[in-house]
N, C-alpha and C positions, 0 to 999 in steps of 0.2 A: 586693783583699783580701777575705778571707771568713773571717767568723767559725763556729766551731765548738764547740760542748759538745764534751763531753774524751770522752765514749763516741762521737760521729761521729769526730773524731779518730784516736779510735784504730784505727778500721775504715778508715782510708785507708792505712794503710802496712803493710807486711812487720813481723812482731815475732820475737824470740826471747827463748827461759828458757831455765831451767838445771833442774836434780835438784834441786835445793832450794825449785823450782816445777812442779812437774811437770803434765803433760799427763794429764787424768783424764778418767774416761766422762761424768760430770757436774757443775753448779759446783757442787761444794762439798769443802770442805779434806778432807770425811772419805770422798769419793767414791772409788773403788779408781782407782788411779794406772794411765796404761798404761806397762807394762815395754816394759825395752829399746830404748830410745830413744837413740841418741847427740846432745845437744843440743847439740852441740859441730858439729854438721855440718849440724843441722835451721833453718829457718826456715818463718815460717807467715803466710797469708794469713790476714784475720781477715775472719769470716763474719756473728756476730750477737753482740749485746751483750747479758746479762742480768744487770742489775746491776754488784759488781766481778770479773763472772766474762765471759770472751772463746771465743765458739766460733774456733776456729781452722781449718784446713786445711794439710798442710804444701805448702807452694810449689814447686810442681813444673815452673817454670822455672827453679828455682836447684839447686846442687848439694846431696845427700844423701839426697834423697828416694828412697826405692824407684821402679826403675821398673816392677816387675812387679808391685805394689798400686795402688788406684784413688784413693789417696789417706790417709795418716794422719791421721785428725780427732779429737779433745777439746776440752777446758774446759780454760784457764788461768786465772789468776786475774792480774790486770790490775793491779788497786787493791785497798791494804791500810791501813785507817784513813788513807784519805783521799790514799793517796803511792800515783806509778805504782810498780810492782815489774815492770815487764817492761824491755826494750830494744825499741824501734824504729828503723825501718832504711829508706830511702826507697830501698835500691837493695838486691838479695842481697848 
């Protein structure tokens, strides 16, 4: 057994959002969003934690991701007074 804070946590597994979370250049709510994203297809490796905000990468062992880009990266937002707001995923 091993204990973890909920920011190591969360940097162990695959997550996925939605458009009513969107994927932005930086953490913060008023940060420009990156467009055109189908979140419906994307899942994301999570890279560093700042705050309740989650760098990401999108998971380019699983289906959706472009393969002719080096990778889709942003800031999600993780944690929202205090409650997770994402989905995590131990497997694509």
């Amino acid at each position: 057994m091993e204990f973890l804070s909920l920011p190591n946590y969360v940097l162990k597994f695959f997550v996925t959002t939605s458009a009513t979370n969107p994927l932005r250049i930086n953490p913060s709510e008023t940060a420009t969003e990156i467009k055109g994203l189908d979140y419906n297809q994307l899942n994301f490796n999570c890279l560093e934690v700042k705050g309740d905000w989650i760098k990401v990468i999108c998971n380019a062992e699983c289906e959706g991701c472009p393969e002719d880009e080096s990778g889709i990266t942003g800031w999600v937002q993780w944690r929202k007074d205090g409650k997770i707001i994402i989905k995590q995923h131990y497997t694509c």
